[in-house]
C-alpha positions, 0 to 999 in steps of 0.5 A: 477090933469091931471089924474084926470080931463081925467078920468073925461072927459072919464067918460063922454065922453064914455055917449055921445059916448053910446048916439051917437052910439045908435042915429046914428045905429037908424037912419041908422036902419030906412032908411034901412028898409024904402029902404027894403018896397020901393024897395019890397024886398022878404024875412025876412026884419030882416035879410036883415037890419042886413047884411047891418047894420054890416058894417055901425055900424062899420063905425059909431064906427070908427068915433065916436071913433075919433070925440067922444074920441081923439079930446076931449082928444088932446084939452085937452092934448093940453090945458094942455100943453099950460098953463104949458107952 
């Protein structure tokens, strides 16, 4: 029943991690390019976003990870082991 009911819950939340992550990269995409055209940078606006993309994409990831997939999963967890109990 557990195992089932977590291969679920992953299931779904591995949509809204996809959705978040995307949502999220988004919109760090678009304040970077907007401070490339406010700040008159030369040279390629697509090389300058995606060096400073990197590091905020993988920021994003970590916390998505734990806010999207371990919370979730230690409620669950929790839950369970409370009704057991």
């Amino acid at each position: 029943m557990f195992g089932r009911m977590a291969l679920l819950l992953l299931i779904g939340l591995t949509v809204v991690y996809v959705c978040l992550f995307f949502y999220f990269r988004s919109g760090a995409k678009m304040r970077l390019e907007e401070d490339w055209v406010m700040e008159g940078r030369p040279g390629d606006r697509d090389d300058w976003v995606g060096d400073r993309l990197a590091p905020r994409a993988r920021r994003i990831r970590n916390w998505l990870v734990v806010l999207v997939y371990l919370v979730p999963m230690a409620g669950l967890s929790v839950f369970v082991w409370i009704t057991n109990g």
